[in-house]
C-alpha positions as CSV (number, residue, x, y, z in Angstrom):
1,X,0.0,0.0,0.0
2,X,0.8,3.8,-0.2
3,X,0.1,5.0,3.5
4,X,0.0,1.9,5.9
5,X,2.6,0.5,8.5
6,X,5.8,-0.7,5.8
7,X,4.2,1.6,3.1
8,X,5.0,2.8,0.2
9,X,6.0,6.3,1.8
10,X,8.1,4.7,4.6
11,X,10.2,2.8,2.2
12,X,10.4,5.9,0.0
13,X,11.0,8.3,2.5
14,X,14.0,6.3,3.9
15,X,15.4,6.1,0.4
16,X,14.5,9.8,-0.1
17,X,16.3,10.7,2.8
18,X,19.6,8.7,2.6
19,X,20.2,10.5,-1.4
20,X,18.7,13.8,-0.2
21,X,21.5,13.8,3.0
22,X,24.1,13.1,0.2
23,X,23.4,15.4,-2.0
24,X,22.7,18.3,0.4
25,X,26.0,17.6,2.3
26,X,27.6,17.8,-1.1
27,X,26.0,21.3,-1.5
28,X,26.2,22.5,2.0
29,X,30.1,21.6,2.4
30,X,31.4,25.1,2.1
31,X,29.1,26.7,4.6
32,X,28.7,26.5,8.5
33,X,24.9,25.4,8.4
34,X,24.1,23.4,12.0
35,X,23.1,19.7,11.7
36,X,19.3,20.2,13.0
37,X,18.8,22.7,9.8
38,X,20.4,20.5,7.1
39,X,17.9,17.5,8.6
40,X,15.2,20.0,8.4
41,X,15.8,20.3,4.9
42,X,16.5,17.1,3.7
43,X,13.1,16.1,5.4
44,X,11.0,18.6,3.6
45,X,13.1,17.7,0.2
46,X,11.9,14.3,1.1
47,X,8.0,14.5,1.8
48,X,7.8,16.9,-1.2
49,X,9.0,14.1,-3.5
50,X,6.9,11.6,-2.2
51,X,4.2,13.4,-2.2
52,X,4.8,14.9,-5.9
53,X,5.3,10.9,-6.5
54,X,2.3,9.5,-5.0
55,X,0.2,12.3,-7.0
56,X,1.8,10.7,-10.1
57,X,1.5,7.3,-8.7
58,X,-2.4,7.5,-8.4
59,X,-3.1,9.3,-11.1
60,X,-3.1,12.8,-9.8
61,X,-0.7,14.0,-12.2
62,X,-1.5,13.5,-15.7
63,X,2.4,13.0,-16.8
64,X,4.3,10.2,-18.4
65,X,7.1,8.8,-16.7
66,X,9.9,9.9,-18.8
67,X,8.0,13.7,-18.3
68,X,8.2,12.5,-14.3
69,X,11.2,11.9,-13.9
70,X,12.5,14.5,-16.3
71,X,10.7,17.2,-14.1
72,X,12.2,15.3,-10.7
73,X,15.6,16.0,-12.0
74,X,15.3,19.3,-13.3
75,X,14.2,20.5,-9.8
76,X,17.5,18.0,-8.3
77,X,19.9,19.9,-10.7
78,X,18.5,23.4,-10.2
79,X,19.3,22.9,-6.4
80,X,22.6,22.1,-7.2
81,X,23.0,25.0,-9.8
82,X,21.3,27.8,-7.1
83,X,24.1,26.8,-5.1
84,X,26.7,26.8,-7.1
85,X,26.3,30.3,-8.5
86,X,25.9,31.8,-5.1
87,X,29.2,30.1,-3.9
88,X,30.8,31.4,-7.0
89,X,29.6,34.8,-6.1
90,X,30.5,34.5,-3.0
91,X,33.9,33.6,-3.8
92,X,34.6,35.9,-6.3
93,X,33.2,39.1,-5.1
């Protein structure tokens, strides 16, 4: 099931979470940003994709899967690119 005990959204969330903690300590390395806030993020991060997937998943969203996941990844890479350009600037002002 989506929602019950073993769900769906448990499994996915712990998935989430593990990638979403890789990838934001791969952003956040350069700044002093305390532990509690990263988590913070990475936890919103998480429940946003599983809730954008379980929209998909159950019909919600009238997408394919290649437009899905396209969409998923454009949102993973802009995160990445909003933080390189302001560590660039930040560097190089």
């Amino acid at each position: 099931t989506i929602t019950d005990y073993n769900s769906f959204r448990q499994h996915f969330h712990e998935l989430l979470s593990t990638i979403f903690l890789k990838r934001m300590s791969e952003l956040l390395t350069d700044e002093n940003i305390p532990e509690k806030k990263k988590s913070f993020c990475i936890h919103v991060l998480s429940d946003s994709f599983i809730s954008a997937t379980e929209h998909w998943l159950t019909g919600k969203e009238k997408l394919t899967a290649e437009e899905f996941c396209e969409y998923l990844q454009f949102i993973l890479n802009k995160i990445g690119s909003v933080h390189e350009a302001e560590s660039f600037r930040k560097h190089h002002s």
